[in-house]
BAKOLTI-412399 format. One record per residue: residue in one letter; residue number from 1; x, y, z of N, C-alpha, C in turn. Coordinates in steps of 0.02 Angstrom, whole numbers, plus 32768, in hexadecimal, padded with zeros to 4 digits. Example, Ala and Ser with C-alpha at 12.3 -4.5 7.8 and 13.67 -1.06 7.14 Angstrom:
// BAKOLTI-412399
["a", 1, [8294, 7EE4, 8186], [8267, 7F1F, 8186], [8294, 7F5B, 8186]]
["s", 2, [8282, 7F90, 8162], [82AC, 7FCB, 8165], [8285, 8002, 818A]]
This chain:
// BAKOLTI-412399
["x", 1, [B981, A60A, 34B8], [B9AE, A61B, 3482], [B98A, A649, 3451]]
["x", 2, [B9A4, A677, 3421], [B99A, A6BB, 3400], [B984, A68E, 33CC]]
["x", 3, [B963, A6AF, 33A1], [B94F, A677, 335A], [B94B, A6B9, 3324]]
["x", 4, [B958, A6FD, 332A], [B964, A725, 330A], [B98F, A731, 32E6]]
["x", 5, [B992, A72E, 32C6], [B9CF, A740, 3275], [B9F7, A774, 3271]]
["x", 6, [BA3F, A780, 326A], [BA4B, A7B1, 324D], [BA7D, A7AB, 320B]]
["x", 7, [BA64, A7E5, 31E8], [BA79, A7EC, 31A9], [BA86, A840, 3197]]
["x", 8, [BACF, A83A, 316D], [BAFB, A86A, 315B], [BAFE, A872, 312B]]
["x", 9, [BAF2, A8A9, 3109], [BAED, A8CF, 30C8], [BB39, A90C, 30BA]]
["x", 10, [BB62, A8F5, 30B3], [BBA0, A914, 30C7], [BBC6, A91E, 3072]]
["x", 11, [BBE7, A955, 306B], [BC0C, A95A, 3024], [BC15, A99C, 3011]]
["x", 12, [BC35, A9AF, 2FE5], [BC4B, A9EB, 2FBA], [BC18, AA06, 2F91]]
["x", 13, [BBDB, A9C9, 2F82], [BBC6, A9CE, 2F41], [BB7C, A9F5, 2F5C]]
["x", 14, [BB40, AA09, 2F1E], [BB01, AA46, 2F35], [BADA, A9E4, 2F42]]
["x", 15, [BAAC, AA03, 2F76], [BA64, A9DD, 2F7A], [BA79, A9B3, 2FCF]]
["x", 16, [BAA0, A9B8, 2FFC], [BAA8, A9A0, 3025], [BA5F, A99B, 3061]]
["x", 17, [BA54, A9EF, 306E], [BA17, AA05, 3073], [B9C5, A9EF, 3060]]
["x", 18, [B9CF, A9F7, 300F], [B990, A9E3, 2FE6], [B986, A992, 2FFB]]
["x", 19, [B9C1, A96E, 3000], [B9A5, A926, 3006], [B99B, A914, 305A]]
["x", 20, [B9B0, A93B, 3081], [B987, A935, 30C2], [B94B, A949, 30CB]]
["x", 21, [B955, A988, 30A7], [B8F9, A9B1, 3094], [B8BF, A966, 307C]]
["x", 22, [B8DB, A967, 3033], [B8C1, A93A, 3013], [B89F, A8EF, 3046]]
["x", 23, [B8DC, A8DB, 306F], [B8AC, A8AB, 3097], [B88A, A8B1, 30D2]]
["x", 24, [B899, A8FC, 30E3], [B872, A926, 311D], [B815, A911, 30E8]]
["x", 25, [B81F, A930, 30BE], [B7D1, A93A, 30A6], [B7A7, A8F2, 30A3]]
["x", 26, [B7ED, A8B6, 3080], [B7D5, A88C, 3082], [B7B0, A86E, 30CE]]
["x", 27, [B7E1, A870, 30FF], [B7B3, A863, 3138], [B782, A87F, 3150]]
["x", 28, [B77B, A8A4, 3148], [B73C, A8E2, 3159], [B6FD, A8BF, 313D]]
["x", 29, [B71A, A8AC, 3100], [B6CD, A89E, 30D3], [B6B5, A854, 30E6]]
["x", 30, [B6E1, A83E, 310C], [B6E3, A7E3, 312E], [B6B3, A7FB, 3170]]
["x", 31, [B6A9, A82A, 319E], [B691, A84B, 31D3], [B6C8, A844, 31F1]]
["x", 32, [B6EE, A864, 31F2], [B741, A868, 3227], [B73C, A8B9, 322D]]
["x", 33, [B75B, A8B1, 3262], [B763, A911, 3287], [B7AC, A905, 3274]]
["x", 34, [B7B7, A93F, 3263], [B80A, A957, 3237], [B816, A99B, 326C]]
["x", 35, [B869, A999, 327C], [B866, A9E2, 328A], [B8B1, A9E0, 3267]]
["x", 36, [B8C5, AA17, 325A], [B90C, AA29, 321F], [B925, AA69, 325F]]
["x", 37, [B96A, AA57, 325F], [B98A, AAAB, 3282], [B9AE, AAAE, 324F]]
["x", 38, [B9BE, AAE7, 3244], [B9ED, AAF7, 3211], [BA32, AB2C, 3235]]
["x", 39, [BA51, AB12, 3238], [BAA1, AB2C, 323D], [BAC8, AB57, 3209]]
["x", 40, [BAD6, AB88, 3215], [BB08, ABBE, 31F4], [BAEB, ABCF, 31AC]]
["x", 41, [BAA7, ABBA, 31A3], [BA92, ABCD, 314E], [BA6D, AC14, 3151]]
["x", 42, [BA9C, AC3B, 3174], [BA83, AC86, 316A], [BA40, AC81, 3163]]
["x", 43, [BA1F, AC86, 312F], [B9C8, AC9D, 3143], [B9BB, AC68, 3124]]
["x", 44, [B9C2, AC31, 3105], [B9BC, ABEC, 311F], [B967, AC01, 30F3]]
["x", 45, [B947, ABB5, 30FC], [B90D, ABB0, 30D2], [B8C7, ABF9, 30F7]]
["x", 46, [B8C6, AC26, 30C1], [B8C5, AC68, 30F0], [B86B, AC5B, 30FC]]
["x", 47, [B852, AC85, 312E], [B812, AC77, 3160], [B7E3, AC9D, 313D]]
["x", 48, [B7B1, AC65, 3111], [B77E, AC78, 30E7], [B746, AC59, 30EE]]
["x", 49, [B721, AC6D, 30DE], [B6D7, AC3B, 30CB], [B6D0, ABE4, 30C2]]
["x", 50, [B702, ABF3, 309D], [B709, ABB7, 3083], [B72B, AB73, 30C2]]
["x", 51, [B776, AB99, 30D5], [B77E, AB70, 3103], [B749, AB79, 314B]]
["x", 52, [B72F, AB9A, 3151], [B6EE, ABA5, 3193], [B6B7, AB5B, 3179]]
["x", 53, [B6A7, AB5C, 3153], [B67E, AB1C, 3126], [B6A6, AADB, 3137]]
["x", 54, [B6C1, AAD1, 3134], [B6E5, AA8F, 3158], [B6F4, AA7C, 318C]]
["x", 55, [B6DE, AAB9, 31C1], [B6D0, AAA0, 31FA], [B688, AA83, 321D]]
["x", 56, [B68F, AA59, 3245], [B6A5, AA38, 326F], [B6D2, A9F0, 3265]]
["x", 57, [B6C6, A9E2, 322F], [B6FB, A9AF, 31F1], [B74A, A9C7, 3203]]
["x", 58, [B74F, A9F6, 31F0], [B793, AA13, 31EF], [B7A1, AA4A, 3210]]
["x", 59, [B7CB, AA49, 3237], [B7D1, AA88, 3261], [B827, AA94, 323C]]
["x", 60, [B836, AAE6, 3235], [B881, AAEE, 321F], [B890, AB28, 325C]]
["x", 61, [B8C0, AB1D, 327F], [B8ED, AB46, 329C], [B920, AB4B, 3284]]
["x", 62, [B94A, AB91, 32A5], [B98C, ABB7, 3294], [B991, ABD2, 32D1]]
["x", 63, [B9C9, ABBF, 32D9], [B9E6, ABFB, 3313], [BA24, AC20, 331D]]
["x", 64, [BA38, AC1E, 32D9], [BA7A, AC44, 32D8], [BA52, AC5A, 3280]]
["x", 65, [BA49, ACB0, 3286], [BA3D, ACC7, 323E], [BA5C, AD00, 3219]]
["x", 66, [BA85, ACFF, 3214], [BAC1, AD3A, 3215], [BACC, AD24, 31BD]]
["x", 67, [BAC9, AD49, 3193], [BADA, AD39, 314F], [BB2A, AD4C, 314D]]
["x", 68, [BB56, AD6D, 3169], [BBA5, AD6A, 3165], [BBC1, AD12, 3187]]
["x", 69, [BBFA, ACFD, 3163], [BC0B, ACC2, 316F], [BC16, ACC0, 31A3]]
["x", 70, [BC1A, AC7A, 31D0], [BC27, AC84, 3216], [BC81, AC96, 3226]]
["x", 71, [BCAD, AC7C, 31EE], [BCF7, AC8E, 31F9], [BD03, ACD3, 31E2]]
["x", 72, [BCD4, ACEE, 31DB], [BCDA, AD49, 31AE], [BCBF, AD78, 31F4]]
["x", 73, [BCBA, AD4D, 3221], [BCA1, AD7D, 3276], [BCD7, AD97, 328A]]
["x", 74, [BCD1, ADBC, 32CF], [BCE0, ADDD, 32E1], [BCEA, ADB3, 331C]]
["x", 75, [BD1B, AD94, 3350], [BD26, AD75, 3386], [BCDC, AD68, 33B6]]
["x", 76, [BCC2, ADA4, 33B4], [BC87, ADAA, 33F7], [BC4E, AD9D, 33C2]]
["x", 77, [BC49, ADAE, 3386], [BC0C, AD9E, 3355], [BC16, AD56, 3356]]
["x", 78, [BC3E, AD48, 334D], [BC45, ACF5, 334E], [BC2B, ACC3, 3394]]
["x", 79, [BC46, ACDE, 33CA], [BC3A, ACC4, 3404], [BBE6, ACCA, 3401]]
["x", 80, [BBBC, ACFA, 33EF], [BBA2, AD13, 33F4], [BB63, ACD0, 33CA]]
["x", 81, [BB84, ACDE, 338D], [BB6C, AC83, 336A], [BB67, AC51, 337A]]
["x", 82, [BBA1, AC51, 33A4], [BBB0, AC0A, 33C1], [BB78, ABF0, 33FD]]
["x", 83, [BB65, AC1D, 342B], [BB3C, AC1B, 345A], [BB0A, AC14, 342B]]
["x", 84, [BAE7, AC28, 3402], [BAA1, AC22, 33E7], [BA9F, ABC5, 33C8]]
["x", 85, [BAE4, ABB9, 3397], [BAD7, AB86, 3387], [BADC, AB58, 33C2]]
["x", 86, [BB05, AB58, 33F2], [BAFC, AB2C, 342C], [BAAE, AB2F, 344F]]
["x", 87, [BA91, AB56, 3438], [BA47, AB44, 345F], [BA36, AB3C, 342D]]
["x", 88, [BA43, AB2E, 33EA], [BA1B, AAF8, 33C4], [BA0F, AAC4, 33D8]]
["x", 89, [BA5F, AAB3, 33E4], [BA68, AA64, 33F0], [BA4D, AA42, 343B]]
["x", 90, [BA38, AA7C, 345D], [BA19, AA60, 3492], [B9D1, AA76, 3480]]
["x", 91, [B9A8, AA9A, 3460], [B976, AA85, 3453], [B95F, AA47, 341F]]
["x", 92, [B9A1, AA32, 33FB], [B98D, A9E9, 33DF], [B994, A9B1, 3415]]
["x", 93, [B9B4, A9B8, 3449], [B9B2, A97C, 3478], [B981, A987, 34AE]]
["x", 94, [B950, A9CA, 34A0], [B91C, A9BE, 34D6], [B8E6, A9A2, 3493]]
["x", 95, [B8DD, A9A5, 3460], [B8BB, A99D, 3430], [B8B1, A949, 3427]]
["x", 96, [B8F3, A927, 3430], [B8FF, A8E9, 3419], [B8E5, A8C9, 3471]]
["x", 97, [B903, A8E7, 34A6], [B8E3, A8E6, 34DA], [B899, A8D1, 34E5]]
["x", 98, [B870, A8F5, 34D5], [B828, A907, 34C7], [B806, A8D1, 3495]]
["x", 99, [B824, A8AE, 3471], [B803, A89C, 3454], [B7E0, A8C5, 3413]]
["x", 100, [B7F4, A90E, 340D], [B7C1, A92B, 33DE], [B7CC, A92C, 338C]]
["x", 101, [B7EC, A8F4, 3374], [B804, A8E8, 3338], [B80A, A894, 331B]]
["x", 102, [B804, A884, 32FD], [B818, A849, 32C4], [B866, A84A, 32B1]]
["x", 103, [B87A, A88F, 3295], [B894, A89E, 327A], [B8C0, A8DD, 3285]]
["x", 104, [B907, A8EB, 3287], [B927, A91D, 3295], [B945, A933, 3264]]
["x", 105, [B95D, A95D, 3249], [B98C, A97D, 3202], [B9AD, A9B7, 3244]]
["x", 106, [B9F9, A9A0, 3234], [BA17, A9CD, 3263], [BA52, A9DE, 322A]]
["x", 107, [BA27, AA1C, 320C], [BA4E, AA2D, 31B1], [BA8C, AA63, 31C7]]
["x", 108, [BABF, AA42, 31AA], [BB04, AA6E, 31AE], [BB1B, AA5D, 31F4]]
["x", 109, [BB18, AA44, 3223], [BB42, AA1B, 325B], [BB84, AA0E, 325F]]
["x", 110, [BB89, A9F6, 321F], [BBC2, A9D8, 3216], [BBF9, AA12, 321F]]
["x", 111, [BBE6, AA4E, 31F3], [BC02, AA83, 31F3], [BC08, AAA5, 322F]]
["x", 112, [BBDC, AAA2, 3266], [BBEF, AAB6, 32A1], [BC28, AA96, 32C9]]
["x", 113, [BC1D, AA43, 32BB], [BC6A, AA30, 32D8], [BCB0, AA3B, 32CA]]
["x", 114, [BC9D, AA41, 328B], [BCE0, AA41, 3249], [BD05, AA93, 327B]]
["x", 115, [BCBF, AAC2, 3287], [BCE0, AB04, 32A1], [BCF2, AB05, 32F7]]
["x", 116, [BCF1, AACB, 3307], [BD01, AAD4, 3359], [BCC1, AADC, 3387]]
["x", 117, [BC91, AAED, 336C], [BC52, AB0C, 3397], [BC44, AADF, 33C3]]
["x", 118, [BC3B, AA9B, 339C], [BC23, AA68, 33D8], [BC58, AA37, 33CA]]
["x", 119, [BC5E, A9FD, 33DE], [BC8B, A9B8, 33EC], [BC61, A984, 33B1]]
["x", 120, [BC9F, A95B, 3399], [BC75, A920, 3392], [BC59, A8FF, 33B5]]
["x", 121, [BC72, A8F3, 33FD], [BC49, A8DF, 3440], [BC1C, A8F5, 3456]]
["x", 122, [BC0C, A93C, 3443], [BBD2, A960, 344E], [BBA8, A93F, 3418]]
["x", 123, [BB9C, A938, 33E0], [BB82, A936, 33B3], [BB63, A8FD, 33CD]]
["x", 124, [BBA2, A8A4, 33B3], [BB94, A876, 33E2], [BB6C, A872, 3426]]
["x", 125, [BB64, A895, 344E], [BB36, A892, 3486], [BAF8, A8A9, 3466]]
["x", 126, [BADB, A8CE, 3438], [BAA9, A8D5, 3426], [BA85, A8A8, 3402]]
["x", 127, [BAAC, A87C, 33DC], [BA8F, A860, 33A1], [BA91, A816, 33B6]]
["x", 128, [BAAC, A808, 33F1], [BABF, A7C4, 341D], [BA8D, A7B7, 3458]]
["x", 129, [BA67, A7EF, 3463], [BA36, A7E8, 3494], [B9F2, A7A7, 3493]]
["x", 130, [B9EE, A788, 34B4], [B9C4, A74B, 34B2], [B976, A770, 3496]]
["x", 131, [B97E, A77E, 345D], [B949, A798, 3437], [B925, A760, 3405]]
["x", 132, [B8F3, A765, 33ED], [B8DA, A749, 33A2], [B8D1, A784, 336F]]
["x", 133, [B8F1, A7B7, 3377], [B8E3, A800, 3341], [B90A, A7EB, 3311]]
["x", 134, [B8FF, A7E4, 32DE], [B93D, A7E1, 3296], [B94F, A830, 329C]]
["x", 135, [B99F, A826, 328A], [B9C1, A86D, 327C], [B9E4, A87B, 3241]]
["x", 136, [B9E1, A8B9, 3213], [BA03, A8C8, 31DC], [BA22, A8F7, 31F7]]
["x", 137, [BA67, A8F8, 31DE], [BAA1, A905, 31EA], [BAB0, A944, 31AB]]
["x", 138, [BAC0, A975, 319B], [BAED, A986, 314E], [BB27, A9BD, 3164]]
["x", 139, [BB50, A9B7, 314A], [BB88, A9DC, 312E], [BBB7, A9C3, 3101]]
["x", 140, [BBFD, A9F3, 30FF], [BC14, A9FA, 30CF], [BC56, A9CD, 30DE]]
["x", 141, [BC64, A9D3, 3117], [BCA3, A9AA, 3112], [BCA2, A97C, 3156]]
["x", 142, [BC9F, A946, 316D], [BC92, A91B, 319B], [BCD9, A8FF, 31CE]]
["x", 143, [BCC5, A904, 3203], [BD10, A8EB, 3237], [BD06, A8AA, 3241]]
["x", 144, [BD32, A894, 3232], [BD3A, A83D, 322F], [BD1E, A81D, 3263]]
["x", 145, [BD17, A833, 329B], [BCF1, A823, 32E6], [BCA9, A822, 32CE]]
["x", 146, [BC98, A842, 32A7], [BC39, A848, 32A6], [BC35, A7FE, 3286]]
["x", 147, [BC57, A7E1, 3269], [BC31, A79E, 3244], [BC37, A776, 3287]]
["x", 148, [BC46, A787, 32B1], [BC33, A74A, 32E2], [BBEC, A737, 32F7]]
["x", 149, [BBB7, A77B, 32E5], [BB9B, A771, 32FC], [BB5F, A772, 32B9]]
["x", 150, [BB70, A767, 3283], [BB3D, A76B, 3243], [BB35, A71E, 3225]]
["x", 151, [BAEF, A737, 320F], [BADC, A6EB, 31FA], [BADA, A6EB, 31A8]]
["x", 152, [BADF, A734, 31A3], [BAF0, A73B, 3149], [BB05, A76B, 312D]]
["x", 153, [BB3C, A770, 3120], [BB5C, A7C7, 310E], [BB54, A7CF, 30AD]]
["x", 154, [BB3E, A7F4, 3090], [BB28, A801, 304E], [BB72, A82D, 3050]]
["x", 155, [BB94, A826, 300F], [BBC8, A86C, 2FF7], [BBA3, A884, 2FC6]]
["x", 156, [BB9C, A8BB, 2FCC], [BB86, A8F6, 2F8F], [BBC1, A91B, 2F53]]
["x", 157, [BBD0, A8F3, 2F30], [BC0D, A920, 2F05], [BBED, A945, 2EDF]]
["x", 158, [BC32, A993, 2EBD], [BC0F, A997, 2E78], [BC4B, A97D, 2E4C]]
["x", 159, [BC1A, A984, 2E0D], [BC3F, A962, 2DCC], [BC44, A98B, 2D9C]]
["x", 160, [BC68, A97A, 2D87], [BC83, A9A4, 2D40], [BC84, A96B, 2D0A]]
["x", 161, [BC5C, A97D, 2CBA], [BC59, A956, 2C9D], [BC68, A984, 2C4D]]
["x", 162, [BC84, A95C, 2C2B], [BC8B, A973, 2BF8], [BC54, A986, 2BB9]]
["x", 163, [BC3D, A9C3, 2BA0], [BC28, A9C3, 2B63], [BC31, A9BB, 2B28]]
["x", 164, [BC19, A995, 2B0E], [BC29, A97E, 2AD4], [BC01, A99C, 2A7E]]
């Protein structure tokens, strides 16, 4: 039996990201191998010094990096996305496969299903695999099928508050 966790960072509201980040680092600093894909965030946490320094702790992939929205394509630009993010998702199931992680951040996902790219069953077969990898989950708007398979979904709102 799997003894790996998953947990969803899902909502309208800013920091969905930062608080998967946030416990990406935290495990890192526990000695946990982290790897993060990032889905549809155009240039996404961009490739510096800084993130090079956190590896072997943290590894960040992208494989879809196109800064125009993915519904602002062009039919074949899109398809074109679609194949890249689908070999995300199969390089996270040779990843979780492998053993080469603690920890998964599979950031903006949600948003790939929400757009048709992959299935919730797709998703489900990834995150259902007789693994011990904990998985973070984020997006913006969640299909009622994914809580079948979460052990803790966070909502991110924003708020509006009055000044006084």
């Amino acid at each position: 039996m799997a003894s790996g966790k998953v947990m969803i960072f899902m909502g309208d509201g800013y920091g969905k990201s930062a608080a998967a980040f946030g416990i990406a680092m935290k495990r890192a600093s526990e000695n946990d191998r982290v790897v993060i894909i990032q889905f549809l965030k155009g240039k996404g946490i961009t490739e510096s010094e800084f993130t090079k320094r956190l590896e072997p702790e943290i590894k960040i992939f992208r494989f879809e990096k196109s800064k125009i929205d993915y519904r602002d394509r062009s039919p074949e630009e899109q398809e074109e996305a679609a194949a890249n993010i689908r070999n995300g998702l199969a390089f996270a199931r040779k990843v979780l496969g492998t053993g080469q992680c603690n920890l998964l951040v599979l950031d903006e996902v949600l948003e790939v299903v929400n757009l048709g790219i992959i299935s919730v069953d797709d998703l489900a077969d990834l995150v259902e695999s007789d693994i011990d990898t904990d998985i973070i989950i984020t997006g913006k708007e969640m299909d009622i099928g994914v809580c079948r398979f979460a052990d803790r979904i966070s909502e991110i709102v924003n708020m509006q508050f009055k000044k006084y």
